[in-house]
N, C-alpha and C positions, 0 to 999 in steps of 0.2 A: 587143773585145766580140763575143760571140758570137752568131750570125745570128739565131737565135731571139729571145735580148736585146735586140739591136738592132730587131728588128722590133716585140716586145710596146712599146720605148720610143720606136717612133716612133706606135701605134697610140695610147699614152697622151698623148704631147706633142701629136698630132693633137686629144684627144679635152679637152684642157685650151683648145686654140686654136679647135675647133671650137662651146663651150660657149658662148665669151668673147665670139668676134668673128661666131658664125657661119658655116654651111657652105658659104653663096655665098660670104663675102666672105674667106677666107681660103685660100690658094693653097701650091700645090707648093712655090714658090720662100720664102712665110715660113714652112713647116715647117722644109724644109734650114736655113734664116738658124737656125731660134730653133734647132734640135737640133747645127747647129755640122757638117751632113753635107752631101754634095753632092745636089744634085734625081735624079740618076742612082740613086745610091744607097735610095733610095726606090722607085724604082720597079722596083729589082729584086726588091722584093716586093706590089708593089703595081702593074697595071699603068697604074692609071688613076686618077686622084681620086674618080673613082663606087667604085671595089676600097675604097681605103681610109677611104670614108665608110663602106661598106658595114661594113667588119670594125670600124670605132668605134661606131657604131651595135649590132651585135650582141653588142659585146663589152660594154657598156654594157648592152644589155638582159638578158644571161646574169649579170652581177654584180648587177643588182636585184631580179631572179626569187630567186635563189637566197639573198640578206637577206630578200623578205619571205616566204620560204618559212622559214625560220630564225625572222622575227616568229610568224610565225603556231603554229611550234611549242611557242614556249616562253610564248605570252602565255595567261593562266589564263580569260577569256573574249571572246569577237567583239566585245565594242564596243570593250574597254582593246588590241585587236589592231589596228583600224583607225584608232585614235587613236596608236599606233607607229607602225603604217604611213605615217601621216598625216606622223610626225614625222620618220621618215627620208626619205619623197619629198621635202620640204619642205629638208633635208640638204643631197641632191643636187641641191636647184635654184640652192641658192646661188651657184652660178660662172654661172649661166646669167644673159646679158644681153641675147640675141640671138634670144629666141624660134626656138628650133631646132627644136621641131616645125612650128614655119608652115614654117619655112625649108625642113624636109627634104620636104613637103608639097607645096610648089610648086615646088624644083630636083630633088627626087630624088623622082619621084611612087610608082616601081617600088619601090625600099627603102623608102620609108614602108607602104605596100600590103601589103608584106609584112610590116615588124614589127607593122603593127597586127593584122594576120590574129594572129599568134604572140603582139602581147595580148590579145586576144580570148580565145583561146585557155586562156592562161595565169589571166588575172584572173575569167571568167567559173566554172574550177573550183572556183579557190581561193575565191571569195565565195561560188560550192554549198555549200563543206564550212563555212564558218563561219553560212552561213544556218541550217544545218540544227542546227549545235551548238547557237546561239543556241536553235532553237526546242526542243531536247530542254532545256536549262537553264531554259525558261519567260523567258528574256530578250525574244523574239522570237514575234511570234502565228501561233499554229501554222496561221492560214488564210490567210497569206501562200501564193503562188506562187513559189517558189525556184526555178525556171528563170529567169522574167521577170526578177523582182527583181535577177538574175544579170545580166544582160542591161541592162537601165533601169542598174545601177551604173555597169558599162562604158561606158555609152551618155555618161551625163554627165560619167563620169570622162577620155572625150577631148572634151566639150563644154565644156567649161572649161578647156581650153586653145585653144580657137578663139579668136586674138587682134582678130580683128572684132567678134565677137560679143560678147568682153569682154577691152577695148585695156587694155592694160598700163598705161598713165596716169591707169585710172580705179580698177580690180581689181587687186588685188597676188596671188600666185599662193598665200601662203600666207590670205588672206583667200575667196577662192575655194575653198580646200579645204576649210577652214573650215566656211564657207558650206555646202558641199556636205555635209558629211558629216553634220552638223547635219538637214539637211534630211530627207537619205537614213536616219539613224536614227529621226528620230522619225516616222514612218511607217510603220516595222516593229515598232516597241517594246510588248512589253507596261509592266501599270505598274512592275513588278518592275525591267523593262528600263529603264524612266523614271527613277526612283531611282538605280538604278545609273548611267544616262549622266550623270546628273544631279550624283550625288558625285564624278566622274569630271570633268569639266568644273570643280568649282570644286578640288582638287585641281590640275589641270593650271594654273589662270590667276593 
């Protein structure tokens, strides 16, 4: 296998066990076991366990950027966009059993710090450009604040993953989102937008 190879399939086998079991609780030694390679062998691309949370972590967040960048172009308006959006996060939460954001949150404080700057980033543009469509469509009322708005979505959209705040035993992650986006549109909506979320929702259920 070829080093490249080899490295993108130990980033993946990391990022299927990191999902699973969690970023504390799974170790150098059950990567090698489950990839069938030596611990050595890892770390000649990786020098440390923080390297290759790191590179699962971002390699993770550049394959979801770039699907809801993909949603967002081919969906015909902002609400039926964040109701895909909705449905591919939802997607990729499925392997998750391990609440990997608390996890990477309290062992890797530096790599979390930073992917969340780079969602910030990323989710606070991308909700500008659909704020703004919405409100040239008359979906969305034109005396909205589309900075804020921008802002408050982000806000709650990593507040709901806060697993104190709402324990996995009580909140299921896709009833949370749910919840939320429900919230977050009909707040914005004109009536026109009401209708539409409206036919939109008994369509999806």
């Amino acid at each position: 296998m070829k080093s490249i190879d080899l490295e993108k399939s130990i980033v993946i086998t990391s990022t299927e066990l990191f999902l699973t079991l969690g970023f504390k609780s799974v170790t150098m030694d059950d990567i090698a076991e489950e990839m069938k390679i030596s611990k050595k062998t890892i770390y000649t691309f990786f020098a440390n366990k923080e390297a290759l949370v790191q590179s699962v972590v971002f390699s993770m967040y550049s394959y979801i950027t770039t699907n809801l960048t993909k949603i967002r172009e081919k969906t015909n308006n902002p609400i039926s966009e964040l109701y895909e959006v909705k449905m591919f996060i939802m997607h990729q939460l499925k392997g998750e059993k391990a609440s990997p954001q608390h996890q990477l949150r309290k062992y890797y404080p530096n790599i979390h710090n930073e992917l969340q700057k780079k969602q910030f980033d990323f989710m606070t543009k991308s909700v500008k450009k659909s704020l703004t469509k919405g409100v040239e469509m008359k979906l969305f009322r034109p005396s909205i604040d589309i900075d804020f708005i921008s802002r408050m979505y982000f806000n709650g959209m990593v507040g709901i993953k806060n697993v104190d705040m709402f324990p996995i035993e009580k909140y299921s992650p896709e009833q949370l989102m749910e919840n939320y986006l429900d919230y977050h549109l009909r707040a914005i909506v004109t009536e026109d937008g009401m209708k539409l979320l409206s036919s939109y929702i008994k369509t999806k259920s």
